[in-house]
C-alpha positions as CSV (number, residue, x, y, z in Angstrom):
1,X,-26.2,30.5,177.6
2,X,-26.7,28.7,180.9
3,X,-30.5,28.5,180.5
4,X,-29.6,26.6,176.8
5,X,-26.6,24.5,178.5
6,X,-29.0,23.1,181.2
7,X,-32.1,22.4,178.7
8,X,-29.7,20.2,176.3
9,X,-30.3,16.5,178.2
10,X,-31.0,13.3,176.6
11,X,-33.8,11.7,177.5
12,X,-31.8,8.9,179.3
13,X,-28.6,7.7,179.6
14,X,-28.8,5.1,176.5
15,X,-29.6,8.2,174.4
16,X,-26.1,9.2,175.0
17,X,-24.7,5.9,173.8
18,X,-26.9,4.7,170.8
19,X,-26.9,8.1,169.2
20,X,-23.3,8.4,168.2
21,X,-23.1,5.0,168.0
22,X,-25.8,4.8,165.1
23,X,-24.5,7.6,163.4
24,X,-21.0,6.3,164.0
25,X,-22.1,2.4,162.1
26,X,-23.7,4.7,159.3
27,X,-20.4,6.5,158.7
28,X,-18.5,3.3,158.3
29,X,-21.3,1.4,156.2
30,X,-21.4,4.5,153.6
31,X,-17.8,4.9,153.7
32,X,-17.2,1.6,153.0
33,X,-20.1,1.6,149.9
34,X,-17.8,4.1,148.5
35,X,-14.9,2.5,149.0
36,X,-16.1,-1.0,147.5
37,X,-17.8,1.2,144.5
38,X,-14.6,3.0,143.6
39,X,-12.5,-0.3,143.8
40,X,-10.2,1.2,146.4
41,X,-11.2,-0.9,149.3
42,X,-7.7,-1.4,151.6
43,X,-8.2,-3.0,154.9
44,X,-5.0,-0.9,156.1
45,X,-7.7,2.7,155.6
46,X,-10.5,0.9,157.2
47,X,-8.2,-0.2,160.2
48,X,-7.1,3.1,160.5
49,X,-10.8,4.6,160.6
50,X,-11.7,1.8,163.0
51,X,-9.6,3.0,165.3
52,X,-10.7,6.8,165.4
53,X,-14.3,5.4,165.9
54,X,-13.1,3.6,169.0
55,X,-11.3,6.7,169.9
56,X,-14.6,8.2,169.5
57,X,-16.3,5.7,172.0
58,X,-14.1,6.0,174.6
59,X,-14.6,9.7,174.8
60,X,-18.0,8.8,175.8
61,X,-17.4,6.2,178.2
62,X,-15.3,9.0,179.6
63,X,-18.2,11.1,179.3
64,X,-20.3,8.4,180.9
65,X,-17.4,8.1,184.2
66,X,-17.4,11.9,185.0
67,X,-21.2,12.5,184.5
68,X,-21.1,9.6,187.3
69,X,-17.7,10.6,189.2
70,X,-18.7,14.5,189.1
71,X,-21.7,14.8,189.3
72,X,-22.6,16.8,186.4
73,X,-23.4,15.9,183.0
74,X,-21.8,19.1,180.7
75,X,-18.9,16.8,179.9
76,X,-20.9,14.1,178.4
77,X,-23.5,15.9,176.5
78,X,-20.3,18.4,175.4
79,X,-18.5,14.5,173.9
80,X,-21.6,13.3,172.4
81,X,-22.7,16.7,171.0
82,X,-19.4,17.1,169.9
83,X,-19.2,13.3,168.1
84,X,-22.6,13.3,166.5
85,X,-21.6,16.7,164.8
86,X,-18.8,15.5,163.7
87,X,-20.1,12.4,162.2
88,X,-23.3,14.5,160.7
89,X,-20.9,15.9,158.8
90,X,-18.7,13.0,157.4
91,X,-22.3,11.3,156.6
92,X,-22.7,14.6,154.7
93,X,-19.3,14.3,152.7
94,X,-20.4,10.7,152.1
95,X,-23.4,11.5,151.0
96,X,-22.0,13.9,148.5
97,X,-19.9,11.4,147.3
98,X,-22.5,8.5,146.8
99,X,-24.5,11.4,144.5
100,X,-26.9,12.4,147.5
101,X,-28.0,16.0,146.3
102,X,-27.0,19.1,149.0
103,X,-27.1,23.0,148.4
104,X,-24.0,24.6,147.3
105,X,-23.3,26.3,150.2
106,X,-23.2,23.2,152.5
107,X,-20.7,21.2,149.7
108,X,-18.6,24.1,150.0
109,X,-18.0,23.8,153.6
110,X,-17.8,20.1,153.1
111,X,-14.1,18.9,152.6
112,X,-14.6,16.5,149.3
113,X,-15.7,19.9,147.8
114,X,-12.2,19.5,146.2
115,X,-11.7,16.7,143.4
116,X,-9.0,13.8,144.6
């Protein structure tokens, strides 16, 4: 498990950043397809969601201060591991909702495998 831990490094530092930041501006751009296509746009849910991103993006910056302040870089690569599963998925719900085909097995792990 060590071996595995150690091998998981991004390239450089900006790999860190722009990679949960990409898939973080695609969450919000098909999340907010889907709420302008189902007429239920409310600037009150998309504040709300705002928030947790920027939640999301100071983890990392954390991330970023002990990689620098420790020394070791588990921490961050744990936060942005962590955050780019994590929005893998909701583009995955998303993409279930805009009609994107997946296999059974993966909507039913999905949460919007229920009707609303």
């Amino acid at each position: 498990m060590e071996e595995l831990i150690q091998n998981i490094h991004f390239t450089s530092l900006w790999w860190a950043i722009l990679a949960p930041m990409a898939l973080i501006v695609l969450d919000v751009l098909t999340g907010l397809v889907i709420a302008w296509r189902d007429g239920n746009f409310k600037s009150a849910v998309m504040r709300a969601g705002l928030s947790k991103k920027f939640g999301e993006l100071i983890y990392i910056v954390v991330g970023i201060l002990t990689k620098f302040a420790l020394g070791t870089e588990l921490i961050l690569y744990f936060t942005v591991g962590y955050i780019c599963l994590m929005e893998i998925s909701s583009l995955a719900e998303n993409g279930v909702k805009l009609g994107v085909p997946l296999p059974e097995k993966v909507k039913k792990k999905l949460n919007n495998n229920k009707e609303e």
